[in-house]
N, C-alpha and C positions, 0 to 999 in steps of 0.2 A: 187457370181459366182463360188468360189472356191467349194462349198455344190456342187450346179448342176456338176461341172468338175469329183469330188469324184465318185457321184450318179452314174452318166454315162459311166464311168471307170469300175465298180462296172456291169454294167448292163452289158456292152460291155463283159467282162473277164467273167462273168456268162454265160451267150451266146455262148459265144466260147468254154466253158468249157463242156456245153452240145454237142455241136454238135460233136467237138474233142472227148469226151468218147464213145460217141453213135456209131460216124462212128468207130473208132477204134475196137469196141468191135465188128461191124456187119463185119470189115474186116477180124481179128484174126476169129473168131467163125465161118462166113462163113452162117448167117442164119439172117434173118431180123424178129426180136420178140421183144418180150414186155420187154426179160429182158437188150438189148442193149438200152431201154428208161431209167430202171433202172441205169445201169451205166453211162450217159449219166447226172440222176439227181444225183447219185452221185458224180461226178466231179463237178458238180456246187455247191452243199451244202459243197466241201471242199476249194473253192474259199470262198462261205460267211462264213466259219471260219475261215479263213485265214485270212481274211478283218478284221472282227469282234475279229482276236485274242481269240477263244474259242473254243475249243474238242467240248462243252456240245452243242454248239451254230452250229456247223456241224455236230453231230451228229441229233439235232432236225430238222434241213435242208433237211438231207438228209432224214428222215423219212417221213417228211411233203411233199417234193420234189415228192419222188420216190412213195408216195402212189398217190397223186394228177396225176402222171405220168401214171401209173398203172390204174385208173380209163377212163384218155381219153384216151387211149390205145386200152382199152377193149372197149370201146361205141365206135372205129369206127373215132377216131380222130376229134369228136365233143357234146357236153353236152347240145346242144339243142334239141324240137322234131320237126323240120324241116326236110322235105324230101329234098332230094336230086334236086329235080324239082326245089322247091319255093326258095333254099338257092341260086344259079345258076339265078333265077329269080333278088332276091333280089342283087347281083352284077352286073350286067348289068345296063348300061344306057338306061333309058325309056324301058326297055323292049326287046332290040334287040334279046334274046335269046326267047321269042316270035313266031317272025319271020320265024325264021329260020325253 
C-alpha cells in the first residue's frame, strides 16, 4: 500500500507541477503557445528529480517531457488520425451525437 500511496503522490505533485508552470508562464507572458507546455514540462521533470534525488534524472525528464510536450502541441492536442467527427462520435453514448 505504501508503493501505491508513494506512486500517487508522485503522479498527483507532477500534475500540479505542470499545470502551475504552464498557467504561470501563460499569465507572466500573456500569450497561450507551445512554449508555456514547455515550462509547464519542465516544472514536472524538476518534481521527478527531486523525488528521484538526481540533476541528471531532471535533466532527462525534462528533455523527454518537454519534447513529447512539443510534439502533441504541434498535431493539434492529439496523436491519432481521427477527425474531429468520428473522435466526438466515439465518446458519446450509442451515438447521441448522431442525432443531433
Amino acid at each position: 500500500m505504501r508503493t501505491i500511496g508513494r506512486s500517487s503522490a508522485l503522479f498527483a505533485a507532477v500534475g500540479g507541477a505542470w499545470t502551475i508552470g504552464s498557467t504561470l508562464s501563460e499569465s507572466i507572458r500573456g500569450t497561450d503557445d507551445t512554449l508555456n507546455t514547455v515550462v509547464g514540462a519542465c516544472s514536472s521533470a524538476l518534481v521527478v528529480g527531486v523525488y528521484g534525488r538526481s540533476p541528471l534524472l531532471a535533466a532527462g525528464a525534462a528533455l523527454a517531457m518537454s519534447g513529447m510536450a512539443i510534439i502533441v502541441d504541434l498535431s493539434g492536442g492529439h496523436l491519432d488520425q481521427r477527425s474531429p467527427k468520428d473522435f466526438a462520435r466515439l465518446m458519446t453514448f450509442h451515438g447521441a451525437a448522431e442525432s443531433e
